[in-house]
Biopython code that builds the backbone (N, CA, C, O; Angstrom):
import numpy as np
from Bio.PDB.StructureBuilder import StructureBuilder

atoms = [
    (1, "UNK", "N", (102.019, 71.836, 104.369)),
    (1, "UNK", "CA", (101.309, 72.717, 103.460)),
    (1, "UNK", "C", (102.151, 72.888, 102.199)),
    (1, "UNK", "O", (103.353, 73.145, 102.272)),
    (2, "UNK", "N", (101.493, 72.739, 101.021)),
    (2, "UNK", "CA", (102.041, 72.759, 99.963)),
    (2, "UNK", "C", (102.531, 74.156, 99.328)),
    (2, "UNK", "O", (101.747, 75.089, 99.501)),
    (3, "UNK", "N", (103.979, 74.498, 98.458)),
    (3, "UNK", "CA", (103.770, 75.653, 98.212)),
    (3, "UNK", "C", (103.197, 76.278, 97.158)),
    (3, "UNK", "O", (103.530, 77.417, 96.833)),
    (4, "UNK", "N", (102.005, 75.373, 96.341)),
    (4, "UNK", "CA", (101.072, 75.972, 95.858)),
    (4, "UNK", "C", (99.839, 76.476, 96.518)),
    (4, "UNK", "O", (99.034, 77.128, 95.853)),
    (5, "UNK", "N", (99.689, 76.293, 97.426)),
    (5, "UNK", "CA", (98.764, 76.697, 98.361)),
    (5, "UNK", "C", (99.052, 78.535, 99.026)),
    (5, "UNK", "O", (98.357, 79.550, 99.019)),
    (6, "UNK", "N", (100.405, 78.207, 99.525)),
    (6, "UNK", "CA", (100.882, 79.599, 99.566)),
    (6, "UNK", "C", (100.711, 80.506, 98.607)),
    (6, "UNK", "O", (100.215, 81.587, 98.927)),
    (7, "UNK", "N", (101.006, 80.311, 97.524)),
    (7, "UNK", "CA", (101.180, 81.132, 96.246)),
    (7, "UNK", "C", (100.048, 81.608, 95.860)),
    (7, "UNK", "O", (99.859, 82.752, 95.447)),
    (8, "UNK", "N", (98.913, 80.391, 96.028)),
    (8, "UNK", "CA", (97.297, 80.444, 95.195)),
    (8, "UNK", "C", (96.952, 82.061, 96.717)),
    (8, "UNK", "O", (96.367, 83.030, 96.233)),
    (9, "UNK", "N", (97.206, 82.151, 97.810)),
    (9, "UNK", "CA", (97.060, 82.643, 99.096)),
    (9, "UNK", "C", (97.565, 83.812, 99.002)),
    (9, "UNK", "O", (96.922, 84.748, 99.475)),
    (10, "UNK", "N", (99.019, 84.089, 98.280)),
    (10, "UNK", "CA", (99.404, 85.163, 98.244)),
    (10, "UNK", "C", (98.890, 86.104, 96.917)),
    (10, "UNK", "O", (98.929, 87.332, 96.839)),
    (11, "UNK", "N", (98.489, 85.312, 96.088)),
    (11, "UNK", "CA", (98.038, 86.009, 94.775)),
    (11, "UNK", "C", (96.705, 86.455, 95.470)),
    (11, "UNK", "O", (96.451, 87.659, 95.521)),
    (12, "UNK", "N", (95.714, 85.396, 96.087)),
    (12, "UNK", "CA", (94.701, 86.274, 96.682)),
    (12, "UNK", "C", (94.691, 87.852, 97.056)),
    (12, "UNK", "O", (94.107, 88.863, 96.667)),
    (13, "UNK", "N", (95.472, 87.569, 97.837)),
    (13, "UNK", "CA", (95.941, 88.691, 98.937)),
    (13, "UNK", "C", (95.994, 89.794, 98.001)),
    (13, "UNK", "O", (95.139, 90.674, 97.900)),
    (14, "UNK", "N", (97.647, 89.629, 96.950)),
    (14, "UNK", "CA", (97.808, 90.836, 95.983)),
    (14, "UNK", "C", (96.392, 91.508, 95.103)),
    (14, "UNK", "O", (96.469, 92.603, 94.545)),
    (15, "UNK", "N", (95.203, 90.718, 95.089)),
    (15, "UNK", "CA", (93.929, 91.088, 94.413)),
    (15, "UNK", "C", (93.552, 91.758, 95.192)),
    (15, "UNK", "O", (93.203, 92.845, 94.731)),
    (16, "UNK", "N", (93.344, 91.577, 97.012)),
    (16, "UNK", "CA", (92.619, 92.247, 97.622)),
    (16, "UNK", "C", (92.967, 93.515, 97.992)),
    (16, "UNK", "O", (92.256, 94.519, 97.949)),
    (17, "UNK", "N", (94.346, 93.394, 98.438)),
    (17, "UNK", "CA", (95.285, 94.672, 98.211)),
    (17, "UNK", "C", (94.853, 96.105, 97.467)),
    (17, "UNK", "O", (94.939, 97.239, 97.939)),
    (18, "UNK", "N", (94.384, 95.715, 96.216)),
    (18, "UNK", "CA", (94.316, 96.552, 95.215)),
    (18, "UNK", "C", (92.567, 97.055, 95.444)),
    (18, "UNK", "O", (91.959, 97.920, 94.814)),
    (19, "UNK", "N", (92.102, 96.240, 96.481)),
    (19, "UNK", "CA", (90.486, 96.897, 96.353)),
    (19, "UNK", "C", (90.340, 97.492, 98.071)),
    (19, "UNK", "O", (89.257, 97.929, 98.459)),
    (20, "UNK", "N", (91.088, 97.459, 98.642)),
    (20, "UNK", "CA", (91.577, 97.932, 100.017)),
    (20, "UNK", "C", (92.276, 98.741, 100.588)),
    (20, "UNK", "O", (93.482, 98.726, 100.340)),
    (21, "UNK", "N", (91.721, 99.736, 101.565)),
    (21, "UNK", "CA", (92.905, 101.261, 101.461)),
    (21, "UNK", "C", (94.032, 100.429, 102.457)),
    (21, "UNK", "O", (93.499, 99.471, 103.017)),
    (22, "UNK", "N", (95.218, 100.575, 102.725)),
    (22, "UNK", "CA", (96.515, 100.180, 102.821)),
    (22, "UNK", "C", (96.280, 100.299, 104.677)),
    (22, "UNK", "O", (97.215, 99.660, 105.160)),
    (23, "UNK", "N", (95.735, 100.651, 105.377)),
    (23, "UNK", "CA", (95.344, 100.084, 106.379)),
    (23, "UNK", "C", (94.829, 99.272, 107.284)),
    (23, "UNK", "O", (95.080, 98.652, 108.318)),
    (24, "UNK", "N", (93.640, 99.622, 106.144)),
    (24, "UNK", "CA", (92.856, 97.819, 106.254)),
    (24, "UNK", "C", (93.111, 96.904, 105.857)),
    (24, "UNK", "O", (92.531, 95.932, 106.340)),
    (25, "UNK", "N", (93.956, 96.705, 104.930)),
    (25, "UNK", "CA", (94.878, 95.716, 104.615)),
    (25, "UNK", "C", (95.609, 95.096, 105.046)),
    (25, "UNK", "O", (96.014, 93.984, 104.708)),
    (26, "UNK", "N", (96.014, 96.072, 106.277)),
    (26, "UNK", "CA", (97.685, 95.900, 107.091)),
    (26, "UNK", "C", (96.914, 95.236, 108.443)),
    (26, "UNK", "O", (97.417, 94.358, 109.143)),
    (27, "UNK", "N", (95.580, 95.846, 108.659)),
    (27, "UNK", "CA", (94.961, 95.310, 109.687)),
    (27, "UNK", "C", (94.509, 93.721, 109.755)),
    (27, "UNK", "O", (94.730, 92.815, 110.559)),
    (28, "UNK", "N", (93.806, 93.822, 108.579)),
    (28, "UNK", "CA", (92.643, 92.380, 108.180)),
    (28, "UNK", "C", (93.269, 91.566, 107.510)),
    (28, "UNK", "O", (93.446, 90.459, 108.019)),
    (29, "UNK", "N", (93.690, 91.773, 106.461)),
    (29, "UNK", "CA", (94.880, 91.128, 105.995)),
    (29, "UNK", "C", (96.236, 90.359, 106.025)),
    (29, "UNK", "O", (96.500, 89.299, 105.457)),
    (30, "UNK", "N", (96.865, 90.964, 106.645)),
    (30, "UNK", "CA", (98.483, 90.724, 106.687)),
    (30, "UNK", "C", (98.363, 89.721, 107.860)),
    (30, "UNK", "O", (99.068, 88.724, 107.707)),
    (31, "UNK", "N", (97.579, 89.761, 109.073)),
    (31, "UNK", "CA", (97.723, 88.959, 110.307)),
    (31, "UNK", "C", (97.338, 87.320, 109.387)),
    (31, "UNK", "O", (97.583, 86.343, 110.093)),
    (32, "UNK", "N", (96.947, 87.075, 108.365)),
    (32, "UNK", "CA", (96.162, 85.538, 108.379)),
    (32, "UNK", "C", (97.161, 85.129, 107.818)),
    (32, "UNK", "O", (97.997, 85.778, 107.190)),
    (33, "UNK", "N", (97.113, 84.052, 108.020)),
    (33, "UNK", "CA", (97.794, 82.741, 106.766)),
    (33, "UNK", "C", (96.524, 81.641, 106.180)),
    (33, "UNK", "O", (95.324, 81.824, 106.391)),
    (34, "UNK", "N", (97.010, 80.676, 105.539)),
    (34, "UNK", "CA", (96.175, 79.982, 104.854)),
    (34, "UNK", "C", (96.558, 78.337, 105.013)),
    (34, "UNK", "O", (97.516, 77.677, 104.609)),
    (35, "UNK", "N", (95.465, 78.030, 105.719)),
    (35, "UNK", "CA", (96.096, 76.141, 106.510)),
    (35, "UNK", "C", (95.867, 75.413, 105.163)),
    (35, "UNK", "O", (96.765, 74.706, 104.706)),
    (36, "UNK", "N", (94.652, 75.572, 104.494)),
    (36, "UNK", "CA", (93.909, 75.462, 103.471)),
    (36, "UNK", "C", (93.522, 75.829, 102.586)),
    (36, "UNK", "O", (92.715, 76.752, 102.698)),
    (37, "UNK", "N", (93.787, 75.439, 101.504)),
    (37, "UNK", "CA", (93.047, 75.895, 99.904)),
    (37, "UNK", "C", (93.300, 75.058, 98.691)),
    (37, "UNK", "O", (94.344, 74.716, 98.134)),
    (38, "UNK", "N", (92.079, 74.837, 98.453)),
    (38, "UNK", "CA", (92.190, 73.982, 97.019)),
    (38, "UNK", "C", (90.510, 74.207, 96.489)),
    (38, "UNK", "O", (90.189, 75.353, 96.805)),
    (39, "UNK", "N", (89.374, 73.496, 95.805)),
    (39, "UNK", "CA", (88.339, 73.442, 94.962)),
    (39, "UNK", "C", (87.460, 72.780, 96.014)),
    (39, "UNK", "O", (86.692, 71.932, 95.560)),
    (40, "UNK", "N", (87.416, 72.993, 97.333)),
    (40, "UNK", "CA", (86.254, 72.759, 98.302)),
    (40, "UNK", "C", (86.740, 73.760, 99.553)),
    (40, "UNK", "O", (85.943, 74.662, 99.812)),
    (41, "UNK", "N", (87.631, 73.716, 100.141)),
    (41, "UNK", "CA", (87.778, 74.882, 101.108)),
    (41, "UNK", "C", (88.835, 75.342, 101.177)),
    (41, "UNK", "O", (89.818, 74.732, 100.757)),
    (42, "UNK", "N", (88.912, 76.606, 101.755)),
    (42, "UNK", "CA", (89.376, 77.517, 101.996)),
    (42, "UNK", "C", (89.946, 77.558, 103.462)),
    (42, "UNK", "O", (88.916, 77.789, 104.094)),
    (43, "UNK", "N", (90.921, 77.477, 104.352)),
    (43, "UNK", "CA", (90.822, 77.326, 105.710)),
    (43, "UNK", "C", (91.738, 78.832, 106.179)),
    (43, "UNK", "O", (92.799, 78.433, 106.659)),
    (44, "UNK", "N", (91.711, 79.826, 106.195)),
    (44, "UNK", "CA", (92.169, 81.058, 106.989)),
    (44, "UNK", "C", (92.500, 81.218, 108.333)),
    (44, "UNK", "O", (91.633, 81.131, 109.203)),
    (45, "UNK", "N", (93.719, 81.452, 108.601)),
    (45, "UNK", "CA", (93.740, 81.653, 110.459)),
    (45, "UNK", "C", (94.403, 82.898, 110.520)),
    (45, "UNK", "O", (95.282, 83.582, 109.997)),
    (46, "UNK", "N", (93.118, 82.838, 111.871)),
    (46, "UNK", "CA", (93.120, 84.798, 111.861)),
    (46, "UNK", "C", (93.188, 84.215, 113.560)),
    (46, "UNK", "O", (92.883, 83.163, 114.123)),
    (47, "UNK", "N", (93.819, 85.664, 114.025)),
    (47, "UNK", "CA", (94.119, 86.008, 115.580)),
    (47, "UNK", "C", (93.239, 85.879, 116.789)),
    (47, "UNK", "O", (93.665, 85.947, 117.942)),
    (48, "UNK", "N", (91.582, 85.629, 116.348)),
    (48, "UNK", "CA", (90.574, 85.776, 117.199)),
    (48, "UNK", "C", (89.494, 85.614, 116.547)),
    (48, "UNK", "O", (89.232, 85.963, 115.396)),
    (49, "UNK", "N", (88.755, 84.980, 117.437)),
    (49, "UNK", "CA", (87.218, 84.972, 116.717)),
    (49, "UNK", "C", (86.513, 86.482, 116.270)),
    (49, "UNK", "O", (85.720, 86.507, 115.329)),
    (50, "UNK", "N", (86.778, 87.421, 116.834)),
    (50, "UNK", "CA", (86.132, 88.810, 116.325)),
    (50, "UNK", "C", (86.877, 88.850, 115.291)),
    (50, "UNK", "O", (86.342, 88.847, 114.182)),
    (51, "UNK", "N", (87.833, 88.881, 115.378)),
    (51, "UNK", "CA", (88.628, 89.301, 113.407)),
    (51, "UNK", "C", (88.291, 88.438, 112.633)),
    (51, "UNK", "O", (88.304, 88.785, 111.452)),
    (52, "UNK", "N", (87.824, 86.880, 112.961)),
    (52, "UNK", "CA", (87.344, 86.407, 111.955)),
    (52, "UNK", "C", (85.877, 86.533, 111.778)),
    (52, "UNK", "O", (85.388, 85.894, 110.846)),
    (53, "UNK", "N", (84.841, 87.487, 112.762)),
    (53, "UNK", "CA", (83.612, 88.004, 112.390)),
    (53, "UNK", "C", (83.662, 89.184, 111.800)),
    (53, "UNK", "O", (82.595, 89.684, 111.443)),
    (54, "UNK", "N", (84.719, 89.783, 111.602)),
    (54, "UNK", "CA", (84.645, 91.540, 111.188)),
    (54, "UNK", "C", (85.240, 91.287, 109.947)),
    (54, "UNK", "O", (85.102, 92.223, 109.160)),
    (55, "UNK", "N", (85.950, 90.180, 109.458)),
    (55, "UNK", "CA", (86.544, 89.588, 108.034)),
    (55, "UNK", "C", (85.347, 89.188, 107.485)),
    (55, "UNK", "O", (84.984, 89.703, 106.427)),
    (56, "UNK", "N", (84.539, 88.183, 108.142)),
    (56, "UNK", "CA", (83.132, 87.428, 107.405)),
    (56, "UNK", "C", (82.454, 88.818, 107.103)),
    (56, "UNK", "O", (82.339, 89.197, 105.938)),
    (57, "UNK", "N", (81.947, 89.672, 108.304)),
    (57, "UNK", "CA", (80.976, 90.265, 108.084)),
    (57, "UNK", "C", (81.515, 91.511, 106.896)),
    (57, "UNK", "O", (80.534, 91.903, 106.264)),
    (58, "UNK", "N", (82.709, 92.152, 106.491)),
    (58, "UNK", "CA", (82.651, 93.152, 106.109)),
    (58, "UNK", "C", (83.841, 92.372, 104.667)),
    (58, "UNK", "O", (83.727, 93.108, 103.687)),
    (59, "UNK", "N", (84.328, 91.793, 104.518)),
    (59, "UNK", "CA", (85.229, 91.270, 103.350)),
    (59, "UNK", "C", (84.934, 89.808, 103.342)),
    (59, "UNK", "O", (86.000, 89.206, 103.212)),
    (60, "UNK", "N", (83.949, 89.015, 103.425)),
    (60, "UNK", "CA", (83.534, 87.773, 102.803)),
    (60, "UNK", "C", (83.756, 88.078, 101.380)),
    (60, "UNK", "O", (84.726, 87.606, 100.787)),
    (61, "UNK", "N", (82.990, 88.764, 100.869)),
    (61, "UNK", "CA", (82.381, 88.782, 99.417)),
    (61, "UNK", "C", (83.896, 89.454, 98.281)),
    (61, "UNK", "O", (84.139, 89.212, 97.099)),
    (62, "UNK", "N", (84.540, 90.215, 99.155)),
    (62, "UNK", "CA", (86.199, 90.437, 98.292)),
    (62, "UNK", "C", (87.189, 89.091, 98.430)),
    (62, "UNK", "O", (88.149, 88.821, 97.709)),
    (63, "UNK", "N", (86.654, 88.301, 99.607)),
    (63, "UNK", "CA", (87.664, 87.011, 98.941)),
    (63, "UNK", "C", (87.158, 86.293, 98.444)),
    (63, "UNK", "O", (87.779, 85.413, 97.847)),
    (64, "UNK", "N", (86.044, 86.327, 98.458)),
    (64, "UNK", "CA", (85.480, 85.257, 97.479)),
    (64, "UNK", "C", (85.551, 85.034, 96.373)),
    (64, "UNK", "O", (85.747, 83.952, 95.819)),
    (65, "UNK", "N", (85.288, 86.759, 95.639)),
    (65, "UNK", "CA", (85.829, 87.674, 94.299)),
    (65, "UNK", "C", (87.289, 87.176, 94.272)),
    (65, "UNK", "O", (87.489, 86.154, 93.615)),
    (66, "UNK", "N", (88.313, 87.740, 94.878)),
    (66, "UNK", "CA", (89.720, 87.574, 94.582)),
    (66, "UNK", "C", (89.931, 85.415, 94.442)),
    (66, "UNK", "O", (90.383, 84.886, 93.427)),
    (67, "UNK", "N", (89.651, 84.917, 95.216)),
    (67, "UNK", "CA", (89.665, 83.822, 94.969)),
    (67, "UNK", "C", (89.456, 83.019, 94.009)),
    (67, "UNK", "O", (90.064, 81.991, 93.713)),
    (68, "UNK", "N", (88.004, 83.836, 93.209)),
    (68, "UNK", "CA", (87.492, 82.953, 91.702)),
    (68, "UNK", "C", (88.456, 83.832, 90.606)),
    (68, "UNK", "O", (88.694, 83.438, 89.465)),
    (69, "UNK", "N", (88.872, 84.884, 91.090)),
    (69, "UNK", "CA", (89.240, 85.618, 89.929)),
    (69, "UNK", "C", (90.999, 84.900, 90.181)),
    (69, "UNK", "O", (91.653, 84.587, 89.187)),
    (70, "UNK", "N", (91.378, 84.784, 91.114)),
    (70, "UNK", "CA", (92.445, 84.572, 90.785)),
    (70, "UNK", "C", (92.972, 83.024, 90.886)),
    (70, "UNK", "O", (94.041, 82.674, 90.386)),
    (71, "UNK", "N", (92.189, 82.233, 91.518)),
    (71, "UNK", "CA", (92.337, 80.813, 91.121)),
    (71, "UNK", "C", (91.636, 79.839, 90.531)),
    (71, "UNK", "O", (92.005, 78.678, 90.353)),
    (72, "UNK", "N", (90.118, 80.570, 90.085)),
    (72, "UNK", "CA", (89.612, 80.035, 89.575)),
    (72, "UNK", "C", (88.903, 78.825, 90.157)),
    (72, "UNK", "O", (88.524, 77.872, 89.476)),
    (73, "UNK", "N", (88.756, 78.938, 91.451)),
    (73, "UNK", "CA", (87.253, 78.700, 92.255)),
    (73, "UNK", "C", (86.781, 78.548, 93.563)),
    (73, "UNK", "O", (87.425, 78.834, 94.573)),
    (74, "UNK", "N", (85.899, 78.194, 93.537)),
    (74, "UNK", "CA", (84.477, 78.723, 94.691)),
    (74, "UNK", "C", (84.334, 77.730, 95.632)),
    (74, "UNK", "O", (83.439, 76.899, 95.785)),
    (75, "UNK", "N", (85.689, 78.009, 96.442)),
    (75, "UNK", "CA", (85.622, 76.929, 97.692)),
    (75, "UNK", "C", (84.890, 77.562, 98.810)),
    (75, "UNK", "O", (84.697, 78.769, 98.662)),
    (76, "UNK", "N", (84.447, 77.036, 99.870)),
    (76, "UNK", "CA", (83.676, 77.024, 101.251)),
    (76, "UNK", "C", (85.010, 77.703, 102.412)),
    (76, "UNK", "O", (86.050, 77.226, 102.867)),
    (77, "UNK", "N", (84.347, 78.944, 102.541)),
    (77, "UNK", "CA", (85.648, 79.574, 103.555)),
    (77, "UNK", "C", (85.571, 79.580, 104.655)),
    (77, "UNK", "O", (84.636, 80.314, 104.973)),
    (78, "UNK", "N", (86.069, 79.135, 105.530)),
    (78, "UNK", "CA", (86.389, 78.744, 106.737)),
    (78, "UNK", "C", (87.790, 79.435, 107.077)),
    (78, "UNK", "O", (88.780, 79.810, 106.449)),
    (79, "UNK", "N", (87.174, 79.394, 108.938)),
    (79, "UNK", "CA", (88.323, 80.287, 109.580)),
    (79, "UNK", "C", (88.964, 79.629, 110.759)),
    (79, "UNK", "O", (88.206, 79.010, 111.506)),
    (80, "UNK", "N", (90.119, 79.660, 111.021)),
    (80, "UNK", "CA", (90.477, 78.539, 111.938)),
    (80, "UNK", "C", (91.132, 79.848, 113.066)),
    (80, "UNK", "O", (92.025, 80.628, 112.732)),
    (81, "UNK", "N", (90.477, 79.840, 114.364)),
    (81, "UNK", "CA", (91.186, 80.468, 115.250)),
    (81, "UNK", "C", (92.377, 80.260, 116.235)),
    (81, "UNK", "O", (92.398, 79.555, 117.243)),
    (82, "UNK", "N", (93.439, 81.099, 115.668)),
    (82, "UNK", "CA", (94.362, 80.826, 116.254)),
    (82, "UNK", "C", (94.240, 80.926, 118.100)),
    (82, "UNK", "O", (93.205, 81.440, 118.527)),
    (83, "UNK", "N", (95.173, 80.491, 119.021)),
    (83, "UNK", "CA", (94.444, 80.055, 120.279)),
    (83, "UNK", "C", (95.718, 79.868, 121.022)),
    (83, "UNK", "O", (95.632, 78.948, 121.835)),
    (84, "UNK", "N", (97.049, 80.549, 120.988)),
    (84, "UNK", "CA", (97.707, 80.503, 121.598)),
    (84, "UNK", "C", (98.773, 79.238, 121.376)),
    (84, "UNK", "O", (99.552, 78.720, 122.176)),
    (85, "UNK", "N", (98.462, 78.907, 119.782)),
    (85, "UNK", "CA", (99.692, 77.958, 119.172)),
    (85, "UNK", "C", (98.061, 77.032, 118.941)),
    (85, "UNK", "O", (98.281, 75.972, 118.355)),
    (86, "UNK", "N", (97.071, 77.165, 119.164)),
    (86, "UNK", "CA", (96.346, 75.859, 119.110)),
    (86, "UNK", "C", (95.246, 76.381, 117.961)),
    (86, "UNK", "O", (95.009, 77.583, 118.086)),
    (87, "UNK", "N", (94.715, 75.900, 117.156)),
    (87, "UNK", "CA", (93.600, 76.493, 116.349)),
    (87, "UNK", "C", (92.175, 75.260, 116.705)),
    (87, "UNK", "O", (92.088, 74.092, 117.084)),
    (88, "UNK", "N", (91.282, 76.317, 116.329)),
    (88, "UNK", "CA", (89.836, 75.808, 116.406)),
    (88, "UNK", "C", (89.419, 76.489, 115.081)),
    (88, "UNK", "O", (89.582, 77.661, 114.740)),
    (89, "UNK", "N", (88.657, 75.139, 114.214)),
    (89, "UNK", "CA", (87.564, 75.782, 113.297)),
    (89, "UNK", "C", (86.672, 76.577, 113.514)),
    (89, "UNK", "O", (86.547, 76.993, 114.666)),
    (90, "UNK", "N", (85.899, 76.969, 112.620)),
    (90, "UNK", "CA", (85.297, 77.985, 112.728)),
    (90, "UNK", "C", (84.304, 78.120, 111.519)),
    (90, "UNK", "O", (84.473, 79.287, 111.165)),
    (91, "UNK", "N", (83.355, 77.561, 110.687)),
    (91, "UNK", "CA", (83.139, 77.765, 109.425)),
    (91, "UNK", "C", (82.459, 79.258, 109.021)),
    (91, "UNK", "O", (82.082, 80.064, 109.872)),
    (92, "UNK", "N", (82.398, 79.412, 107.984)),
    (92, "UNK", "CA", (82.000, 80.539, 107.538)),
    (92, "UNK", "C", (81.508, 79.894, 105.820)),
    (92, "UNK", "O", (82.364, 79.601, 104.986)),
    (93, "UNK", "N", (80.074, 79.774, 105.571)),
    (93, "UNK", "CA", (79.651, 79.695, 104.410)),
    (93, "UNK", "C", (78.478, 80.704, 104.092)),
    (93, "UNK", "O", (77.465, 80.988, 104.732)),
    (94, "UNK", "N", (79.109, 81.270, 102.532)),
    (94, "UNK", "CA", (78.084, 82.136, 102.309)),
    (94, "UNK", "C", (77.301, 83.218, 103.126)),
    (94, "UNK", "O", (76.100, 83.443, 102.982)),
    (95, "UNK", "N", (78.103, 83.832, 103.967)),
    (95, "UNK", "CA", (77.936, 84.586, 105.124)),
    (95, "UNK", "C", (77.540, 84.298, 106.034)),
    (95, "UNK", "O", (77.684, 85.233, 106.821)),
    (96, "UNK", "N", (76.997, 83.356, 106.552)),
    (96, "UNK", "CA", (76.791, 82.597, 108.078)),
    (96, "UNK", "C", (77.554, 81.880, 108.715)),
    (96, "UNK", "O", (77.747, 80.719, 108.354)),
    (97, "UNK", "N", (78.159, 82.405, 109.798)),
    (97, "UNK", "CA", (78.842, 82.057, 110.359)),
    (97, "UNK", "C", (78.470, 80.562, 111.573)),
    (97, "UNK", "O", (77.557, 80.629, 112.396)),
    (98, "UNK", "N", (79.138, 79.660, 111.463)),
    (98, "UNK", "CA", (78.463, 78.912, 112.416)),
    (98, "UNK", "C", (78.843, 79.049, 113.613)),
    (98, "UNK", "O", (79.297, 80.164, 113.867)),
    (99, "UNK", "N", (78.814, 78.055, 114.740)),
    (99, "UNK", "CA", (79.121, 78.492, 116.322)),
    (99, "UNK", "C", (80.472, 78.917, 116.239)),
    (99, "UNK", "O", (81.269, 78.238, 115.593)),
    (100, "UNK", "N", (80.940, 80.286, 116.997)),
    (100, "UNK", "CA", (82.377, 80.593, 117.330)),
    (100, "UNK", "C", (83.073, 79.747, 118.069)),
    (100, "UNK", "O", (82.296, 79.192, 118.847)),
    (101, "UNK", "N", (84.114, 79.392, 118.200)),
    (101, "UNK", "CA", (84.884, 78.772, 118.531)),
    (101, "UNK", "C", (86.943, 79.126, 118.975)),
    (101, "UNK", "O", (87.790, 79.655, 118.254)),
    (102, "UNK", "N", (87.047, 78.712, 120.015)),
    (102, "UNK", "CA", (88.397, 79.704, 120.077)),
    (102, "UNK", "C", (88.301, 81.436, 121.342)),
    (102, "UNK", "O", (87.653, 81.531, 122.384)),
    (103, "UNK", "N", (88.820, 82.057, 120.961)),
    (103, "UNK", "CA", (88.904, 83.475, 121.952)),
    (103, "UNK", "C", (87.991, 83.317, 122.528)),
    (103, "UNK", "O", (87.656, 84.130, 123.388)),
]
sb = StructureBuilder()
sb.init_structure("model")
sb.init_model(0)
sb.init_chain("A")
sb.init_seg("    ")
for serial, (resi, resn, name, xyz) in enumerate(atoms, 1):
    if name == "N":
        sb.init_residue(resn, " ", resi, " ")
    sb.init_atom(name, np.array(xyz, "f"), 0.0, 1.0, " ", f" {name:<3s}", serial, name[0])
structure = sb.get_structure()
């Protein structure tokens, strides 16, 4: 993983930060990293398939925002579930989630 990828990931983050009370942040937030990101997808790994439905369903639309605003574009976000060292995709476009996968 490149460390522009990190950086483009952490600047996200610092956007969302600022539209998020400091709990939910610490909750939804802080657990992911980023396998993926560049000008088609987005790849996020989160702890479980429910955190990556309670991320889609309730903060899709703030990373999507923080993402165009801060890198300047509109990749396809996807969630990769972490699995005990093992990940499974997971897509997430435009709020539909496709089959879960993982937990």
């Amino acid at each position: 993983m490149s460390q522009e990828t990190y950086e483009r990931w952490a600047r996200c983050l610092l956007n969302i930060e600022r539209h998020v009370r400091p709990q939910s942040f610490d909750t939804w937030f802080r657990p992911t990293s980023v396998n993926r990101f560049d000008g088609d997808i987005l790849e996020i790994e989160v702890p479980t398939s429910y955190f990556a439905d309670f991320v889609e369903s309730n903060y899709l639309n703030l990373i999507q925002r923080a993402v165009e605003d801060e890198a300047g574009l509109k990749p396809r976000i996807t969630f990769a579930v972490s699995d005990d060292g093992r990940s499974s995709s997971e897509t997430v476009a435009e709020g539909r989630a496709a089959t879960v996968t993982g937990d």
